[in-house]
C-alpha positions as CSV (number, residue, x, y, z in Angstrom):
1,X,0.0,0.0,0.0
2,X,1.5,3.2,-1.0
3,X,0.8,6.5,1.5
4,X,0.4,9.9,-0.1
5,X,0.5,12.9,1.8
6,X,0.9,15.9,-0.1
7,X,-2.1,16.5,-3.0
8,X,0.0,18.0,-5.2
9,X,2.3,15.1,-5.8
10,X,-0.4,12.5,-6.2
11,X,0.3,10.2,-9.1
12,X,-2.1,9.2,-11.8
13,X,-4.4,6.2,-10.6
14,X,-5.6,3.2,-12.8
15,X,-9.4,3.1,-13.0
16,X,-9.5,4.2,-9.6
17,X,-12.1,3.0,-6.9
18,X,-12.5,5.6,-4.2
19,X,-13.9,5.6,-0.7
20,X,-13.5,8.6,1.6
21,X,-13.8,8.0,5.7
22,X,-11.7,8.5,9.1
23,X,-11.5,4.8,9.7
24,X,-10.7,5.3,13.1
25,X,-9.9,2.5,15.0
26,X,-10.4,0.0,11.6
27,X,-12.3,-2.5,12.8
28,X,-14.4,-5.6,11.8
29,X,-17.0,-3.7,10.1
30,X,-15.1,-0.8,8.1
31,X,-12.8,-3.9,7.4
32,X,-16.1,-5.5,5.6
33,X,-16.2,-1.9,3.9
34,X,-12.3,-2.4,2.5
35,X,-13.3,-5.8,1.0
36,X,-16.0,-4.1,-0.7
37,X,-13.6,-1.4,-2.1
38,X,-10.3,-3.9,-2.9
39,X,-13.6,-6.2,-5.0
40,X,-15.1,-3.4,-6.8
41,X,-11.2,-2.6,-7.9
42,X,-10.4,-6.0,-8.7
43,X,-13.7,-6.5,-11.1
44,X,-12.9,-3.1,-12.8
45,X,-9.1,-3.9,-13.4
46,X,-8.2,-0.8,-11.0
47,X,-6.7,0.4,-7.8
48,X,-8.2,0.6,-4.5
49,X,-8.0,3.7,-3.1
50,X,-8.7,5.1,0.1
51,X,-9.3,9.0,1.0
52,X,-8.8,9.8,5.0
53,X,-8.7,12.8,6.5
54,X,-5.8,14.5,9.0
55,X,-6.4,16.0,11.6
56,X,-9.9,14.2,12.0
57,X,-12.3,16.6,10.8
58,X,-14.4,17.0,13.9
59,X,-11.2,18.7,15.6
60,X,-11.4,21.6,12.9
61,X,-14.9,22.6,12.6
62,X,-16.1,21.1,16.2
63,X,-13.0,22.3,18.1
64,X,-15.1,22.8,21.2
65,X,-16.1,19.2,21.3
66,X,-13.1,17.3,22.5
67,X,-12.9,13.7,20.4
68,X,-11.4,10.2,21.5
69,X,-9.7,8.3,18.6
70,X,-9.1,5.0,18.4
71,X,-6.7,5.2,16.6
72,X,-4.0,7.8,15.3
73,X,-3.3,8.6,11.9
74,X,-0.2,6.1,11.8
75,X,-1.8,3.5,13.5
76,X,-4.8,3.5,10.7
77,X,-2.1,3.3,8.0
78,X,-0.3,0.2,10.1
79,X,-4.1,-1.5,10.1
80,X,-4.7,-0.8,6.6
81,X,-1.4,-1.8,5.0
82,X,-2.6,-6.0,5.2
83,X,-6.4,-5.2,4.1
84,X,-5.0,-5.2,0.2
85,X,-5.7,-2.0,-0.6
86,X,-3.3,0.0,-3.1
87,X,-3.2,3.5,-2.0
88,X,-3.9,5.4,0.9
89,X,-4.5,9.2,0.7
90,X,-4.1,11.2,3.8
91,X,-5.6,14.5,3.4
92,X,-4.3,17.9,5.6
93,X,-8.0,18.8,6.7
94,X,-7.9,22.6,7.4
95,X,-10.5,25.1,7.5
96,X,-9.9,26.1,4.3
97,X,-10.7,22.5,2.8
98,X,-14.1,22.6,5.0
99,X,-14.9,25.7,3.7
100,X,-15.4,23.9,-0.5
101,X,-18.7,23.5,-1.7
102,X,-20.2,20.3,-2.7
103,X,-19.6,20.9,-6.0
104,X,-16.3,22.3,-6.0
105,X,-15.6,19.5,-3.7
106,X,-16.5,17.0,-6.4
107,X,-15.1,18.7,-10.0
108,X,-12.0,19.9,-7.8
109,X,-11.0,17.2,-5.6
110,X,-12.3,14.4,-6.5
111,X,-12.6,14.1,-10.1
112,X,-9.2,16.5,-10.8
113,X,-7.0,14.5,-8.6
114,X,-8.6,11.3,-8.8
115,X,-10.2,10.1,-11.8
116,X,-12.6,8.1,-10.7
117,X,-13.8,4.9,-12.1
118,X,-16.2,4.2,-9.1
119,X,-16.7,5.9,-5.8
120,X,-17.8,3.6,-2.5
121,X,-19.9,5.5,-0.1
122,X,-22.9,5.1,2.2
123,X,-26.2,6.7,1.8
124,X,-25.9,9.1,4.7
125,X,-22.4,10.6,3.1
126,X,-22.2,14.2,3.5
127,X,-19.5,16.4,2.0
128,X,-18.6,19.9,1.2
129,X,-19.2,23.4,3.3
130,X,-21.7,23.2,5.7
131,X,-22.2,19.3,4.7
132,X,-24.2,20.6,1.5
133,X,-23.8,17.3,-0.8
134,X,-25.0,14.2,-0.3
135,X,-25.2,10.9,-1.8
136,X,-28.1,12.2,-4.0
137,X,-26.2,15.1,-5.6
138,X,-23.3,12.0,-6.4
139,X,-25.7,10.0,-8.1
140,X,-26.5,13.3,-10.1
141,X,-22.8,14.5,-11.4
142,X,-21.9,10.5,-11.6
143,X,-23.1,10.5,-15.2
144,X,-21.6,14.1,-16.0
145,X,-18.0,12.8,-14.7
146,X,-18.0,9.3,-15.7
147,X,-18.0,7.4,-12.4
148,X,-20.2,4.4,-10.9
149,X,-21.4,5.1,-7.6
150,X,-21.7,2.2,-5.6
151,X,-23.6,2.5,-2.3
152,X,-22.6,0.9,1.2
153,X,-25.7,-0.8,2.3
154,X,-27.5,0.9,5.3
155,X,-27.0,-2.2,7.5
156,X,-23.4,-2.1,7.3
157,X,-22.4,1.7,8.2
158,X,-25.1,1.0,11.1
159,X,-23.5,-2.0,11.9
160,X,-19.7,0.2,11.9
161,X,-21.5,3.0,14.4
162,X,-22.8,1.0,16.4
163,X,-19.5,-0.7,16.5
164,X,-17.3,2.1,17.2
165,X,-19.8,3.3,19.9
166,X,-19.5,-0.2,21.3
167,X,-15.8,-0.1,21.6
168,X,-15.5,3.3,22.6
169,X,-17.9,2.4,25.5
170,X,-16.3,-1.1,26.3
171,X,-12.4,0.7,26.3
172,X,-13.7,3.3,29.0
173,X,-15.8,0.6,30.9
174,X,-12.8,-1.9,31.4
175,X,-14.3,-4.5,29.3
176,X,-11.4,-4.8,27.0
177,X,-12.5,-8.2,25.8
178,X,-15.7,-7.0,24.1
179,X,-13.4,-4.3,23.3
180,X,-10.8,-6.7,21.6
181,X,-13.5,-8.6,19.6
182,X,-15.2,-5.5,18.0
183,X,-12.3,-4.3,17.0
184,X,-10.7,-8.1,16.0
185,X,-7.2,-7.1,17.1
186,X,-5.5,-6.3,20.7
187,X,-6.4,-2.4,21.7
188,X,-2.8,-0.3,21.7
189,X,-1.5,2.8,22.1
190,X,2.2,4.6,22.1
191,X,3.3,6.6,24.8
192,X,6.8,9.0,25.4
193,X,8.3,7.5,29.5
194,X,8.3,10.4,31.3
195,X,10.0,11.2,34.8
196,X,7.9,10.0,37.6
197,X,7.7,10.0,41.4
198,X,9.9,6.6,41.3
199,X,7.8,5.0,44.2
200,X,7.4,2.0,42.4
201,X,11.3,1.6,42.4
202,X,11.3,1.7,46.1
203,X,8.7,-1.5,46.7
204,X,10.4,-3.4,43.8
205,X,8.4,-2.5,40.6
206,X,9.9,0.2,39.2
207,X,7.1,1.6,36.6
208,X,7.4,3.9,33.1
209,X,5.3,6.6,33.4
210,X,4.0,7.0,29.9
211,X,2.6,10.5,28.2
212,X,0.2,9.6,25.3
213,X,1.9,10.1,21.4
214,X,-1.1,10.9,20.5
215,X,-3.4,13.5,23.2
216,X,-6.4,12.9,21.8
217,X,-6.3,8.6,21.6
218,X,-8.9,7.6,24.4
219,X,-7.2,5.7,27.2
220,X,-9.1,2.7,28.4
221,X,-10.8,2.6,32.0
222,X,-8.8,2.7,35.3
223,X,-7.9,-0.6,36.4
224,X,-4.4,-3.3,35.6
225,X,-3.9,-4.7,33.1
226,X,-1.6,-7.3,31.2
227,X,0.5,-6.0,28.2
228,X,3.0,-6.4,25.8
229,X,4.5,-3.6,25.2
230,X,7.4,-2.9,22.3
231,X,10.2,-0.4,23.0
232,X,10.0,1.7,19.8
233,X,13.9,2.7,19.8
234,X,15.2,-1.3,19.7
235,X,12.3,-3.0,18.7
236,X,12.3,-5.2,21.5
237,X,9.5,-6.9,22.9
238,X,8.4,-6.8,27.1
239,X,5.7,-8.3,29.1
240,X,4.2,-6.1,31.7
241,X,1.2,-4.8,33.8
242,X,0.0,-1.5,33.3
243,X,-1.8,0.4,36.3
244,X,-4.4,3.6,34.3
245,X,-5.7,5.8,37.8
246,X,-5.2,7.6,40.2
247,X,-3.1,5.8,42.4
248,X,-5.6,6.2,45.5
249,X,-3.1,4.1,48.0
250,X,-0.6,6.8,47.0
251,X,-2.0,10.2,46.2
252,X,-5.0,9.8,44.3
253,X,-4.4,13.1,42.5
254,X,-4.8,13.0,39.2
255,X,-4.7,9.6,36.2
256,X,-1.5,8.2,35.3
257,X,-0.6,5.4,32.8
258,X,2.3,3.2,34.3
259,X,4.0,0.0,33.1
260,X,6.0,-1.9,35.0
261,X,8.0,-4.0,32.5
262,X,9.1,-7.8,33.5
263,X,12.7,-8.7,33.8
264,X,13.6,-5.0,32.7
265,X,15.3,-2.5,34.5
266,X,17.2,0.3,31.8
267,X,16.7,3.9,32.1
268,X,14.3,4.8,28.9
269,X,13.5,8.3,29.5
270,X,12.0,10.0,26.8
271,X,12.2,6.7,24.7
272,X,8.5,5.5,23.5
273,X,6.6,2.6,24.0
274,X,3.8,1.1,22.0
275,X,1.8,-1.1,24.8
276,X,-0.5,-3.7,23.7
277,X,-3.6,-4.6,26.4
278,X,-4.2,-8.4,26.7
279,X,-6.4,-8.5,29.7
280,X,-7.7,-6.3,32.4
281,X,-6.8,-7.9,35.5
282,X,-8.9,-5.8,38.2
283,X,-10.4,-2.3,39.1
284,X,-8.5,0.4,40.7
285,X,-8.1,-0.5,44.9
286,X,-7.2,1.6,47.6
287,X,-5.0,-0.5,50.0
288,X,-4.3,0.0,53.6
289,X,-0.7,1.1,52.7
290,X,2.6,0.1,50.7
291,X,3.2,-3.0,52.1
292,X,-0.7,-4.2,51.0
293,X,0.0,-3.0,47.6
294,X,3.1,-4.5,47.5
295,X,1.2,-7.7,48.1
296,X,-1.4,-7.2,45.5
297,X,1.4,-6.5,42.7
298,X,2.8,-10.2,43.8
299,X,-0.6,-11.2,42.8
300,X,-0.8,-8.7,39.9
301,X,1.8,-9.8,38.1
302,X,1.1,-13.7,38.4
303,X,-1.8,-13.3,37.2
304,X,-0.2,-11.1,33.9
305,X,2.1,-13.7,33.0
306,X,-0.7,-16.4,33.0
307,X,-2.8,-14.3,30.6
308,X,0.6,-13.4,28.4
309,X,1.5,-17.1,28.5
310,X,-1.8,-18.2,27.2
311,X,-2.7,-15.3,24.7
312,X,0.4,-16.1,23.2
């Protein structure tokens, strides 16, 4: 899959077959969506071609509504590279871009830098300033531009909300397994280590202290959990548990997302991790004092290596 990110270099597509989305979090049913798209291409002897959006476009003209991605624009581009599609267009979404008509939007964008032999969209697709075109005023300029429009049925982009409202609710709930299934691969997320009180050195788990890559990726529900995490600069692989809270037994301030890596004890300031949950092991507790929670990460991390060992 070849990743373009500036529009004025794109190169000249073969019988394209376009669809346009945010793809966030590319799960099971926009994965059903990408096997319609890579079919379509196949039949018409063309290339697959997907049109996403950067920054999502919700953060330009909804800035006052804060958003939780599933995913970050590199992560969509690692999910999509397998799915057999052949190019993957990332677009700069300004205000400027929002501010095209529908028209304009069509003869402009998508028929001067595409091409297209066939556009892939739902009924409910709304483009252009002030969302003015819609899947009606498509089936009107398809015959003036020389594209098939081929619709998404209904049941599918209801089945893909409901899905991503399903997952989103599941991640902040704790119930990564429902989570996990929805989205048919292990939820991650990167993270910069970052300096941190060190407690956890002192009762023999020293922990990294992670600061999300990516501000606006939503961060599951307190609790532990087992991971695997990969240390970005090497490569390398770790098992862990990860704590997300507050840290009531401690200060119960304010969250933090701490890992304590197995059999691992280099300084990796400012180095970043990419942390895979496997399991969530229990809710947030408040213990009596150190010793207690001391105790409990004994238990903790038993119980992470048993789900590591058999997730493997």
């Amino acid at each position: 899959m070849q990743v373009h990110t500036q529009l004025q270099e794109l190169p000249a597509f073969r019988r394209a077959v376009l669809t346009i989305g945010t793809f966030d979090g590319v799960h099971l049913g926009h994965r059903v969506i990408v096997e319609q798209l890579v079919s379509r291409a196949r039949a018409l002897d063309g290339e697959a071609v997907i049109i996403t959006f950067h920054p999502h476009p919700r953060q330009i003209v909804a800035a006052d509504r804060p958003i939780s991605l599933l995913t970050s624009i590199d992560e969509r581009i690692q999910l999509l590279q397998s799915l057999g599609v052949n190019h993957l267009v990332v677009i700069p979404f300004t205000a400027e871009f929002a501010r095209l008509s529908a028209q304009a939007y069509v003869h402009d964008f998508l028929v001067q830098r595409f091409s297209p032999a066939a556009i892939v969209i739902g009924y409910d697709h709304r483009f252009g300033h002030g969302r003015e075109g819609n899947f009606t005023l498509l089936e009107h300029l398809s015959n003036q531009y020389h594209f098939e429009l081929v619709e998404i049925p209904a049941r599918l982009l209801n089945d893909v909300t409901i899905s991503s409202t399903k997952i989103r609710e599941a991640l902040s709930g704790g119930q990564l397994a429902d989570a996990n299934k929805l989205l048919g691969y292990r939820y991650f997320f990167e993270g910069t280590v970052v300096e941190g009180n060190r407690l956890g050195r002192t009762i023999g788990y020293p922990t990294a202290n992670l600061q999300l890559t990516t501000p606006e990726k939503l961060v599951p529900g307190n609790g532990v959990y087992a991971v695997r995490c990969r240390l970005m600069s090497t490569g390398q692989w770790l098992d862990g548990m990860m704590n997300i809270g507050v840290r009531p037994t401690v200060d119960g301030s304010r969250q933090t997302i701490e890992v304590n890596l197995f059999d691992f004890d280099e300084e990796i300031y400012g180095d970043r991790l990419e942390v895979t949950l496997y399991e969530r092991l229990r809710a947030e507790q408040k213990f009596s004092g150190l010793d207690a929670l001391k105790a409990q990460l004994a238990l903790d991390k038993e119980a992470a290596l048993a789900a590591l060992t058999s997730q493997s």
